[in-house]
C-alpha positions as CSV (number, residue, x, y, z in Angstrom):
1,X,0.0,0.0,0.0
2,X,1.6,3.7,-1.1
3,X,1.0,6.4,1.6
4,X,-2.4,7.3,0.3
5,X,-5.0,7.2,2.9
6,X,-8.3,7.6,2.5
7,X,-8.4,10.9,4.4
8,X,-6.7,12.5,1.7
9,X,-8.8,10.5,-1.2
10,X,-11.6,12.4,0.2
11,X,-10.2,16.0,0.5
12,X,-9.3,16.0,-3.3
13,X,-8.3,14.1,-6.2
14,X,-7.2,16.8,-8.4
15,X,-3.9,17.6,-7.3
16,X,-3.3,13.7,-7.3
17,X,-4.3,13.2,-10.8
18,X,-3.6,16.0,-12.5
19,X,0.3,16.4,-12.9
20,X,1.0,12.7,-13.0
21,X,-1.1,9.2,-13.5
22,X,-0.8,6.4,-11.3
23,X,-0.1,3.2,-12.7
24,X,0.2,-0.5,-11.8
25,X,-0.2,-1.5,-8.3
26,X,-0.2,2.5,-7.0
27,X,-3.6,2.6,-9.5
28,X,-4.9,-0.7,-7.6
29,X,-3.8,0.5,-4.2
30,X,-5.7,3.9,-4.7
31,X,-8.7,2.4,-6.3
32,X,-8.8,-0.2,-3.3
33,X,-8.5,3.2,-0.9
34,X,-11.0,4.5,-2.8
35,X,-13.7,1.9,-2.9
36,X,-13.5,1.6,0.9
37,X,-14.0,5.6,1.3
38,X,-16.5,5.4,-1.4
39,X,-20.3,6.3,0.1
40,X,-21.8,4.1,-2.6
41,X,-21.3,0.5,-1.3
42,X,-21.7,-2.3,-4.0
43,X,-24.4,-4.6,-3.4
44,X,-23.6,-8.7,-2.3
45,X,-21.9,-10.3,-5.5
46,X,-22.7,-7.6,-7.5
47,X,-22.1,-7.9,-11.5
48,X,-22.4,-5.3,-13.7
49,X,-23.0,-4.5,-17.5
50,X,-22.5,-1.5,-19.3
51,X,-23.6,-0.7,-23.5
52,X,-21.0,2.7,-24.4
53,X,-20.8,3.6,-27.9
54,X,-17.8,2.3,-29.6
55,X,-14.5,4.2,-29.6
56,X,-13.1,6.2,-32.4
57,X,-9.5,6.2,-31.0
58,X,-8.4,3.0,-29.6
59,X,-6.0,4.6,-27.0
60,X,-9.1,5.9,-25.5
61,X,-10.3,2.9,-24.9
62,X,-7.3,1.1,-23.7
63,X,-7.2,3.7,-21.0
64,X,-11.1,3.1,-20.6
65,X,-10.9,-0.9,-19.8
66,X,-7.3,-0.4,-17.8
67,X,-10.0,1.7,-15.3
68,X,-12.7,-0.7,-15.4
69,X,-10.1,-3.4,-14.6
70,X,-8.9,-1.4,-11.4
71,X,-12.4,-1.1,-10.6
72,X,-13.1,-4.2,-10.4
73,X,-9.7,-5.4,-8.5
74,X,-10.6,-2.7,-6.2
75,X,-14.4,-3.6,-5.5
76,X,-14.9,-7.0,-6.7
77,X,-17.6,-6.1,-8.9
78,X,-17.2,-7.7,-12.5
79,X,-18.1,-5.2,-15.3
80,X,-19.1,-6.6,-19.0
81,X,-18.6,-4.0,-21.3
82,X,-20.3,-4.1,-24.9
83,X,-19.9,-1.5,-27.3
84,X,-22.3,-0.5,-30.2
85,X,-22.1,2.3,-32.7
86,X,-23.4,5.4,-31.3
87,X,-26.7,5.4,-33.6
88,X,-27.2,1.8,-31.9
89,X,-27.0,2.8,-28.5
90,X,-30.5,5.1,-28.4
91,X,-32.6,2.1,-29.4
92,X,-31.2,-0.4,-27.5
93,X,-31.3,1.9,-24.6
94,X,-35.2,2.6,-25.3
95,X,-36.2,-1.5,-25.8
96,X,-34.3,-2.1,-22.5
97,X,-36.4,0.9,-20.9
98,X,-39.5,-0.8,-22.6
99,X,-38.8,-4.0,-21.4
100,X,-37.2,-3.9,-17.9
101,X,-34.3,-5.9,-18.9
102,X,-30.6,-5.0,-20.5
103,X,-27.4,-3.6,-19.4
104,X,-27.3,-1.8,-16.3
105,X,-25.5,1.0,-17.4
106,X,-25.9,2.9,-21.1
107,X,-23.2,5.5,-21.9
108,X,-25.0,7.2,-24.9
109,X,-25.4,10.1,-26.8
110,X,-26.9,13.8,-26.6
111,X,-30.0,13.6,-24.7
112,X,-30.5,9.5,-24.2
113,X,-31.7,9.4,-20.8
114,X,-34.8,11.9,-21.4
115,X,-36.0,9.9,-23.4
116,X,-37.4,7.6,-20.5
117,X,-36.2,9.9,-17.5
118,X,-38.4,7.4,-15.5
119,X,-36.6,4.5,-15.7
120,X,-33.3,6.4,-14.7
121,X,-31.8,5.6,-11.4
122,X,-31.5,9.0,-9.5
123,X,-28.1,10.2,-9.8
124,X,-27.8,13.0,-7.6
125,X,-25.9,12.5,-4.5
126,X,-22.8,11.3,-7.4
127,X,-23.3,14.1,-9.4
128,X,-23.2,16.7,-6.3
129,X,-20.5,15.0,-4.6
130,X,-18.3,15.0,-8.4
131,X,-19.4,19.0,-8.5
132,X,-18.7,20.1,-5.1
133,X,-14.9,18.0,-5.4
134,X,-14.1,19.3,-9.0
135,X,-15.0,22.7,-9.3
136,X,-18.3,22.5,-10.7
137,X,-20.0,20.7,-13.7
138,X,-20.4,23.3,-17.1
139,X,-24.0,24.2,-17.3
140,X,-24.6,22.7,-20.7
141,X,-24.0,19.3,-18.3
142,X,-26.1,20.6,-16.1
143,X,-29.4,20.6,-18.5
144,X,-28.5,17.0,-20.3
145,X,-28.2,15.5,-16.9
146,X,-31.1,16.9,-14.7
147,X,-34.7,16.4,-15.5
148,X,-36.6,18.9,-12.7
149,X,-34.5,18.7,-9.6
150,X,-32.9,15.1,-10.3
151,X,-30.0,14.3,-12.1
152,X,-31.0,11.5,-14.3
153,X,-27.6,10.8,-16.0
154,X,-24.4,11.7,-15.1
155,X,-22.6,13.8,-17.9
156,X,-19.1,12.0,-18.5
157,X,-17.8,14.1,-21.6
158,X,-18.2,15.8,-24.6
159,X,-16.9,15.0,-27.8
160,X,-16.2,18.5,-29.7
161,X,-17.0,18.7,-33.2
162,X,-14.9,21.4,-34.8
163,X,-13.6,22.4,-37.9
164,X,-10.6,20.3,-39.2
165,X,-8.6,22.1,-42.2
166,X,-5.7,22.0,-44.3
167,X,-3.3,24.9,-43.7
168,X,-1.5,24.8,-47.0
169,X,-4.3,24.6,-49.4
170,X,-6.0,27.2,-47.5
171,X,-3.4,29.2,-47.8
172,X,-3.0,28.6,-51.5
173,X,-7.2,29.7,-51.6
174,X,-6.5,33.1,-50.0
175,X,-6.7,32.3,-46.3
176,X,-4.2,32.6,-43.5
177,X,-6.6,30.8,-41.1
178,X,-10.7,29.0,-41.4
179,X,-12.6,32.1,-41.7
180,X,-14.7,33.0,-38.0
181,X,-17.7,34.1,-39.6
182,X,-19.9,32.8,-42.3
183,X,-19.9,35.2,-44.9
184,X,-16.1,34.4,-45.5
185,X,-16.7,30.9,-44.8
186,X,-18.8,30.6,-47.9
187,X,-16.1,32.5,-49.3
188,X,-13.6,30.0,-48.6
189,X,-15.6,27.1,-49.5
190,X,-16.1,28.4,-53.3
191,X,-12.2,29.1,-52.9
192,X,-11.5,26.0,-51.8
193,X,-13.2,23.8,-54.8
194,X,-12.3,26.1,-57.4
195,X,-8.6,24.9,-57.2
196,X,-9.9,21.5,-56.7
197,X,-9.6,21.1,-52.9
198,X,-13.1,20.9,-51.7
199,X,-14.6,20.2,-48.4
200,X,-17.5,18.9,-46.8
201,X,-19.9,17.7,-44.4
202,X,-22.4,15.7,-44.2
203,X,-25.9,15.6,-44.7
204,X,-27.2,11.8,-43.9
205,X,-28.2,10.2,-41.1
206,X,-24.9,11.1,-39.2
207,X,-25.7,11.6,-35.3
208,X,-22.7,12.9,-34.7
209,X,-21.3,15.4,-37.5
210,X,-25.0,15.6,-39.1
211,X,-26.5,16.8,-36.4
212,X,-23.9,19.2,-35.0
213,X,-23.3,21.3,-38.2
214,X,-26.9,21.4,-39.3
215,X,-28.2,22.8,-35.9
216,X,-25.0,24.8,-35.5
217,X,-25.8,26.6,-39.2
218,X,-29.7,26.8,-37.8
219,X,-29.2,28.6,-35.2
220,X,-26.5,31.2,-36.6
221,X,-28.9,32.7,-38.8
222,X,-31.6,32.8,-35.8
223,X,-33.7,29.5,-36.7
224,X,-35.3,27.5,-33.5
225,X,-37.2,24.3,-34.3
226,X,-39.1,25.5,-30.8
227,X,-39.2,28.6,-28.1
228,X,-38.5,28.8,-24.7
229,X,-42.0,27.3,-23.8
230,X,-41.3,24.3,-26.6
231,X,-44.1,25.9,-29.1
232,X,-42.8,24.8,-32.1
233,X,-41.2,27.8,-34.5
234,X,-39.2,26.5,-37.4
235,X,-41.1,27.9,-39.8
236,X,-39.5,31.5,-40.1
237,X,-37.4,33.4,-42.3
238,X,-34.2,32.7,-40.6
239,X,-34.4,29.1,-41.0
240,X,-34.7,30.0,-44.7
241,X,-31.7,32.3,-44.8
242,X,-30.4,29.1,-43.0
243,X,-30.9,26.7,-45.3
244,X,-29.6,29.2,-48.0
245,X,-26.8,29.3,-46.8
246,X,-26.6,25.7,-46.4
247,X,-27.3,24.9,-50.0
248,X,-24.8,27.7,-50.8
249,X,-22.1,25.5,-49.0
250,X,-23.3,22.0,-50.2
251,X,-23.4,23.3,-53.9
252,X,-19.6,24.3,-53.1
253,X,-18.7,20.9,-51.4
254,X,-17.5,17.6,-52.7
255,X,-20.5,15.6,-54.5
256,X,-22.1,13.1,-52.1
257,X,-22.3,14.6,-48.7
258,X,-26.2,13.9,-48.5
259,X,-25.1,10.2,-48.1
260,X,-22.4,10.3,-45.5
261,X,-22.7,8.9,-41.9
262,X,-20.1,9.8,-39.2
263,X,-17.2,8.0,-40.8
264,X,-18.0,9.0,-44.5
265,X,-15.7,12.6,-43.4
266,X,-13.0,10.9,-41.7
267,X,-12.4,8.8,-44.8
268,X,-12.2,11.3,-47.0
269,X,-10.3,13.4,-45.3
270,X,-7.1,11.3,-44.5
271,X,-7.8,10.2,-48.2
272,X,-7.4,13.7,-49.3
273,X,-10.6,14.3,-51.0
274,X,-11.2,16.9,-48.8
275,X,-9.7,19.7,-47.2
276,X,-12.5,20.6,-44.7
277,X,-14.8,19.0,-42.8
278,X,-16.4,18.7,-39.2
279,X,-15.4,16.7,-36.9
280,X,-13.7,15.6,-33.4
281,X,-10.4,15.3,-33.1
282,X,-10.1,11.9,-34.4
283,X,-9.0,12.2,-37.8
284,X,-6.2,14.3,-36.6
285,X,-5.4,11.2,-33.9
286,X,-5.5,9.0,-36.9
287,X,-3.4,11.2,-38.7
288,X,-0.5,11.2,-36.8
289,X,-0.1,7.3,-36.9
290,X,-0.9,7.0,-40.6
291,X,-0.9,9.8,-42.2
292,X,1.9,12.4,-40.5
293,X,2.2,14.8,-43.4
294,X,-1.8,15.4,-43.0
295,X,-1.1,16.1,-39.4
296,X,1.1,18.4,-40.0
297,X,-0.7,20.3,-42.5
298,X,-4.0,20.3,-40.2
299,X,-5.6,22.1,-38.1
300,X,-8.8,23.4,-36.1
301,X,-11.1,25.9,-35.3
302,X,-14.3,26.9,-33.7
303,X,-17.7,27.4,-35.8
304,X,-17.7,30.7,-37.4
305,X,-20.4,33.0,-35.9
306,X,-23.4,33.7,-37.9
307,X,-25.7,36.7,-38.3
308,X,-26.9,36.5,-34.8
309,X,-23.7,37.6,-33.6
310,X,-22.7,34.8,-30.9
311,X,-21.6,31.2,-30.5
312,X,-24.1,28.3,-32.0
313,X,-22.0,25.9,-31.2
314,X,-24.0,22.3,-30.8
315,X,-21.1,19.4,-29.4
316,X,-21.4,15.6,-28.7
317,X,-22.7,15.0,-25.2
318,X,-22.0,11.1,-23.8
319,X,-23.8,11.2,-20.6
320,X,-23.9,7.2,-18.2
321,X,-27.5,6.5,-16.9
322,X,-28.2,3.4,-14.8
323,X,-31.8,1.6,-15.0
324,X,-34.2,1.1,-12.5
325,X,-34.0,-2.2,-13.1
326,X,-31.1,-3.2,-12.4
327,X,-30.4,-5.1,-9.2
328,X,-27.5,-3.1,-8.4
329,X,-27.9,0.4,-7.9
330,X,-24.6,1.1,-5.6
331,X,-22.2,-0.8,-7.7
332,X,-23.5,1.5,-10.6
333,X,-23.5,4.6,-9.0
334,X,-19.9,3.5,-7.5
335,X,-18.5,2.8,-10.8
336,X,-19.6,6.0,-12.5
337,X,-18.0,8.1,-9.5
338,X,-14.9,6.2,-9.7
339,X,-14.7,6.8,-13.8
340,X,-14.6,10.7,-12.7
341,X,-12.4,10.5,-10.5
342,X,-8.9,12.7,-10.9
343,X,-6.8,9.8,-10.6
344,X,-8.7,8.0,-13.3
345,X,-10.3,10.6,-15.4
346,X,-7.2,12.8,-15.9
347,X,-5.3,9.9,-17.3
348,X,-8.3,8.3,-19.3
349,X,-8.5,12.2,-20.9
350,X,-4.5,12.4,-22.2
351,X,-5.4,9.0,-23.6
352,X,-8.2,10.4,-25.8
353,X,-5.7,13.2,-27.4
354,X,-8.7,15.5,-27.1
355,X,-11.7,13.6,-28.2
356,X,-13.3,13.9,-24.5
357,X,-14.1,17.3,-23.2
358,X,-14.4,17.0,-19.7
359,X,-17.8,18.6,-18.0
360,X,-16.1,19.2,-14.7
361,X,-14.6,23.0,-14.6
362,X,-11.2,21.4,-12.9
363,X,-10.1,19.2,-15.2
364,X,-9.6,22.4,-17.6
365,X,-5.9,22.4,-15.9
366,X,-5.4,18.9,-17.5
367,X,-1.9,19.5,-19.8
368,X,-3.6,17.7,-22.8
369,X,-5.1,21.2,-23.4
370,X,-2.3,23.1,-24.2
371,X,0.5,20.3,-24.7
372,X,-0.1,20.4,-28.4
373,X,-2.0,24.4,-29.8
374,X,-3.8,22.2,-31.9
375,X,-5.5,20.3,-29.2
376,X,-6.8,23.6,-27.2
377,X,-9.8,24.3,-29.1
378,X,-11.4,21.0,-27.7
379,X,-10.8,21.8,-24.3
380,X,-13.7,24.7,-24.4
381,X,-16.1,22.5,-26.4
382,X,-18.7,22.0,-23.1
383,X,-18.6,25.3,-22.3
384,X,-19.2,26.8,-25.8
385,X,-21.8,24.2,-26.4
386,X,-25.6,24.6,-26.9
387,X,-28.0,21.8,-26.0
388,X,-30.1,20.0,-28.2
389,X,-33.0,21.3,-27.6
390,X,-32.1,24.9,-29.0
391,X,-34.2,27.7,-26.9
392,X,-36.4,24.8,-25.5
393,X,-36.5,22.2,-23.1
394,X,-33.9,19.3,-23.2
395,X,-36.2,17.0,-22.4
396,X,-37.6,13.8,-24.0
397,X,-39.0,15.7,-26.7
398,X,-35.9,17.4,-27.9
399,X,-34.4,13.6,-27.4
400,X,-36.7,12.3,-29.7
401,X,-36.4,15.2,-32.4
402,X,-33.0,15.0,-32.7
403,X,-32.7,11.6,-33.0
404,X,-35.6,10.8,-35.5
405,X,-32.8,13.7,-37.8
406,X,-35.9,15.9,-38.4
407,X,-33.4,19.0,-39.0
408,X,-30.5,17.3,-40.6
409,X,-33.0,16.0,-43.3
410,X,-34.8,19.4,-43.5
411,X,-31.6,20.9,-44.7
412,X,-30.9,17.9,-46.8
413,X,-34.4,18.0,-48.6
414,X,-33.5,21.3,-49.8
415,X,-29.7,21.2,-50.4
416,X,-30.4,18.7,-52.6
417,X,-33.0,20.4,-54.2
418,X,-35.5,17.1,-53.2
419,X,-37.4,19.9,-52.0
420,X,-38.4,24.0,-52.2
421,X,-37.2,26.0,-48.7
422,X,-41.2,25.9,-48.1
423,X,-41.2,22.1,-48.5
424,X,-38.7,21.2,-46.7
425,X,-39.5,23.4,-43.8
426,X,-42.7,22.1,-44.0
427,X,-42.1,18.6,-43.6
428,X,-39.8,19.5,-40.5
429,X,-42.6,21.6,-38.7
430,X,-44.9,18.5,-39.2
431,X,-42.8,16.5,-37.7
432,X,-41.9,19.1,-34.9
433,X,-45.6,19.1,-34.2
434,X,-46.1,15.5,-33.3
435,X,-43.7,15.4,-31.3
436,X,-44.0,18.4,-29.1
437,X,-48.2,18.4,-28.7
């Protein structure tokens, strides 16, 4: 056993975790320390099962099962972990809600646990005791995991989704740097395929980059699928200058964008078929162990602000909710907290290279940030992010919408020219309206 007592795992991890990882048996010592401090007791031969969505760099989850693993050493409690893609996750999540039986734990996407808040094992006393110890959770964290005065999820991370860009051919188009407003980001796009190094991004069923771009471009020109009291209002003239603008960028983008999922971008992008995209940081990950001159010649940047003058930004949310069902509420609850945890999240965090965003305002200090400038734009992802239910609630309804890719195919139908601007808004306040009545 190191000197670490449990007296000082309870004043603060931070300062443990934060300048150097533990490893080895000084990780299993501390995690034993920990699980004996722990408030959350796991229940008599406890086992536990958790569905996450699958990985998108593998160092991420090596770091991810080395923690399980010291969880369990340290507790006893076996954890079976099955991954899906993140498009899976939602309706598996929603038959195990239906059905009473399933994994005990989801980690999911955007809004998943609204969807059936009242199958959710109350998460409170975890997500307190993680906010009081690390400074605080970010408040877009704070709407995806409560629902009234109960936190039904606990928000783990983000994933950002920013832009990723060549330097050189930018340069070559006319521009130093990815242009911060969108004006000159149309601009740059008709630069950029004129001397045949287009960009892209895409308009399929893409949960992750779909979603984030289309809502992002929404709301910079002043669209809201609903208002602040969830009355639905899509049907407006910014949401046409919205999907103008849209169609503007799609007519100046590679050919076959409306088809892409979420690894359509990445492909094409270390493939060098495109020179702009959206995206985590994953390509650039991928980049630097197989394709280093792309590295090199990357970068990233925030969203560029629209006419409304402010940040639209809309980022991946992966929040853990436990079900109701399962016969082991501690264990879960114990697990989650122990995933947060410095000595485990800060690690787990410089093993993603920036594709988690934490949600906890301490682990901002982590040197992953501003070890490599190209990394730094992730680190303020949760905090410039909106949520996905725009000026409304992020409740079940929002959940729903933004899974059923009522706005990504709105812009799609009309990009495409499938459909007039009145068309496809149309077909998107239809939709709106069954679901928030």
């Amino acid at each position: 056993m190191t000197d670490l007592t449990r007296r000082t795992l309870v004043k603060g991890g931070t300062a443990l975790g934060a300048a150097a990882a533990l490893s080895g048996p000084a990780l299993l010592d501390w995690a034993k320390a920990w699980a004996q401090a722990s408030p959350w007791k796991p229940e008599k031969g406890a086992k536990l099962s958790m569905l996450r969505w699958k990985y998108f760099v593998q160092s991420e989850d090596d770091a991810f099962v080395k923690l399980i693993d010291a969880f369990t050493k340290a507790t006893g409690v076996p954890v079976q972990i099955a991954r899906e893609s993140y498009e899976d996750v939602q309706p598996k999540a929603s038959v195990a809600a239906n059905t009473g039986t399933g994994p005990d734990i989801f980690w999911g996407l955007y809004s998943l646990p609204h969807l059936f808040p009242q199958k959710c094992v109350d998460m409170t006393d975890v997500a307190d005791y993680l906010g009081k110890k690390y400074g605080g959770w970010v408040d877009s964290a704070v709407k995806y995991g409560k629902s009234g005065n109960k936190w039904i999820a606990v928000p783990i991370c983000y994933s950002g989704a920013l832009i990723n860009y060549r330097l050189e051919a930018s340069k070559k188009a006319g521009f130093s740097k990815f242009p911060d407003k969108t004006d000159a980001m149309l601009e740059y796009a008709k630069a950029m395929k004129a001397q045949g190094t287009p960009g892209g991004m895409a308009l399929g069923h893409a949960s992750g980059d779909g979603n984030t771009w289309v809502h992002w471009a929404l709301w910079a020109h002043g669209g809201q699928t609903v208002d602040a009291n969830d009355k639905v209002i899509i049907n407006s003239p910014e949401t046409v200058k919205a999907l103008e603008f849209a169609k503007a960028l799609y007519d100046n983008s590679i050919p076959g964008t409306a088809s892409w999922n979420d690894g359509s971008n990445n492909k094409a992008f270390l493939a060098k078929e495109v020179y702009w995209t959206n995206n985590g940081i994953s390509i650039y990950v991928a980049a630097q162990n197989s394709a280093k001159d792309v590295a090199a010649d990357m970068d990233h940047a925030y969203f560029p602000i629209g006419p409304v003058g402010k940040v639209t930004e809309l980022h991946l949310m992966y929040p853990a909710l436990a079900m109701t069902y399962t016969k082991n509420p501690q264990a879960c609850k114990a697990l989650i907290a122990f995933m947060l945890e410095a000595d485990n999240f800060n690690p787990w965090l410089q093993s993603a290279k920036g594709y988690l965003t934490h949600c906890l305002n301490a682990y901002d200090k982590n040197p992953i940030w501003t070890a490599d400038p190209k990394t730094t734009p992730y680190r303020d992802v949760a905090k410039r992010s909106l949520t996905a239910g725009g000026l409304g609630s992020v409740g079940e309804k929002a959940a729903t919408a933004i899974a059923d890719f009522i706005v990504v195919d709105m812009f799609a139908n009309y990009a495409t020219g499938r459909e007039n601007a009145k068309g496809a808004i149309a077909i998107a306040e239809r939709q709106l309206k069954r679901i928030y009545r």
